[in-house]
C-alpha positions as CSV (number, residue, x, y, z in Angstrom):
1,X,25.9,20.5,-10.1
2,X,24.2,23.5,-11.1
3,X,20.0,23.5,-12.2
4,X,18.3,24.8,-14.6
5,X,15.8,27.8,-14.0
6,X,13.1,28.6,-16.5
7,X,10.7,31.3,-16.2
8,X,7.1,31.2,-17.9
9,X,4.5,33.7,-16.5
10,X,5.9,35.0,-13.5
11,X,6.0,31.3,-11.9
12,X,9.9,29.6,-11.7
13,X,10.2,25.9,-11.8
14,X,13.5,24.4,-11.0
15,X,14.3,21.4,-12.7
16,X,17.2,19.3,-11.5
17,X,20.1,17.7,-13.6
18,X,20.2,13.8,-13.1
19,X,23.2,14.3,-10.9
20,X,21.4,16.1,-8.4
21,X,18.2,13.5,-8.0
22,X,20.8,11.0,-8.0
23,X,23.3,12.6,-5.1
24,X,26.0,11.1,-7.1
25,X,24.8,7.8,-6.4
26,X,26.0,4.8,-9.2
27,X,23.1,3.0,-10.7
28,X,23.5,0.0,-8.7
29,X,23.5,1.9,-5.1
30,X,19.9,3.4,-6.5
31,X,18.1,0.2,-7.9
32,X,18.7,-3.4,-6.3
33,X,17.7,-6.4,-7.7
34,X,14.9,-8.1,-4.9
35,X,13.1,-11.7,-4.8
36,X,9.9,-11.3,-5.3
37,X,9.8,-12.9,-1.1
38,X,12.5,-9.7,-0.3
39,X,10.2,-7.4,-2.3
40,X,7.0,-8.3,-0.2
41,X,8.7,-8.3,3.2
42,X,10.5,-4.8,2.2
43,X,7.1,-3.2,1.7
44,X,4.1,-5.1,2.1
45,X,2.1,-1.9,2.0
46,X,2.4,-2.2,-2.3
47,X,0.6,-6.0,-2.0
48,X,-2.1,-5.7,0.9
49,X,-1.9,-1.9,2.1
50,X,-0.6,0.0,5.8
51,X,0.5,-2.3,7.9
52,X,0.5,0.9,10.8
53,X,-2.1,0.7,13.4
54,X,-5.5,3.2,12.7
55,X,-7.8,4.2,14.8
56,X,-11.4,4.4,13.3
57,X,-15.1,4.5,14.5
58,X,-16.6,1.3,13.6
59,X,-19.5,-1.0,14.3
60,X,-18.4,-3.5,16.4
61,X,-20.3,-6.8,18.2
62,X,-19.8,-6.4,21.5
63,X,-21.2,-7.8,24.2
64,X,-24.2,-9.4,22.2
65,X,-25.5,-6.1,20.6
66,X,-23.9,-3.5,18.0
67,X,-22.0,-0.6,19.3
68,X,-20.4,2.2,17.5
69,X,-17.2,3.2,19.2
70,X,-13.6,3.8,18.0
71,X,-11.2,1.2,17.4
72,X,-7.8,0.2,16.4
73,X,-6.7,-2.3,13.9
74,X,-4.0,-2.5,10.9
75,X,-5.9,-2.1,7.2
76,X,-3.3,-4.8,5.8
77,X,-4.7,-7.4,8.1
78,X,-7.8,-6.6,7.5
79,X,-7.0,-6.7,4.2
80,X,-6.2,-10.4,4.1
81,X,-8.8,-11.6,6.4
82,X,-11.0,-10.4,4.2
83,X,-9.2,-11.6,0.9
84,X,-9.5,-15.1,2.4
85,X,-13.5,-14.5,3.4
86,X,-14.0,-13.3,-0.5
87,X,-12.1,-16.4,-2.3
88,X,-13.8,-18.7,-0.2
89,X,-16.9,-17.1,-1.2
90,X,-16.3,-17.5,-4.8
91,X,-15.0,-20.6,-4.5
92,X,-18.0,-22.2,-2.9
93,X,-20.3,-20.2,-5.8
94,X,-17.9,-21.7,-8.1
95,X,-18.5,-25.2,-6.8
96,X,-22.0,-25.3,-6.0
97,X,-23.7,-22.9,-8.7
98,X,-21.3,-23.8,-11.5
99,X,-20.1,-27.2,-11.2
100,X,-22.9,-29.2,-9.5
């Protein structure tokens, strides 16, 4: 398929037909219909962030005292341990501040 060039102060932008983006692929080979369980396993990075191992300098108990050194860890764990550590924090506000 061919594109279409256009030309506005010295700067060309290509812009693609929908048959190029596409590679000639039918609708249903582009978009597939996902539970929402398929959809989280697939990419889990879209509900709780990377799940790839980082390396980061941190403050870290060690040994009974705080040292700064470099760890590694993966942000979407971290991410849900500390989901967890927040909801049970309101929770227990909930409880005790609102209801009692």
């Amino acid at each position: 398929m061919e594109s279409n060039a256009i030309q506005t102060d010295n700067v060309i932008s290509e812009t693609a037909t929908v048959s190029d983006k596409t590679n000639g692929k039918s609708i249903e080979e582009i978009y597939q219909k996902k539970t929402q369980l398929e959809h989280i396993l697939l990419r889990p990075d879209t509900y709780i962030g990377s799940v790839e191992v980082c390396s980061s300098p941190m403050w870290v108990f060690e040994n009974e005292k705080m040292v700064y050194r470099s760890i590694n860890y993966v942000p979407g764990l971290y991410k849900i341990f500390d989901e967890i550590l927040v909801n049970g924090n309101e929770y227990y506000i909930y409880i005790f501040v609102f209801i009692l």
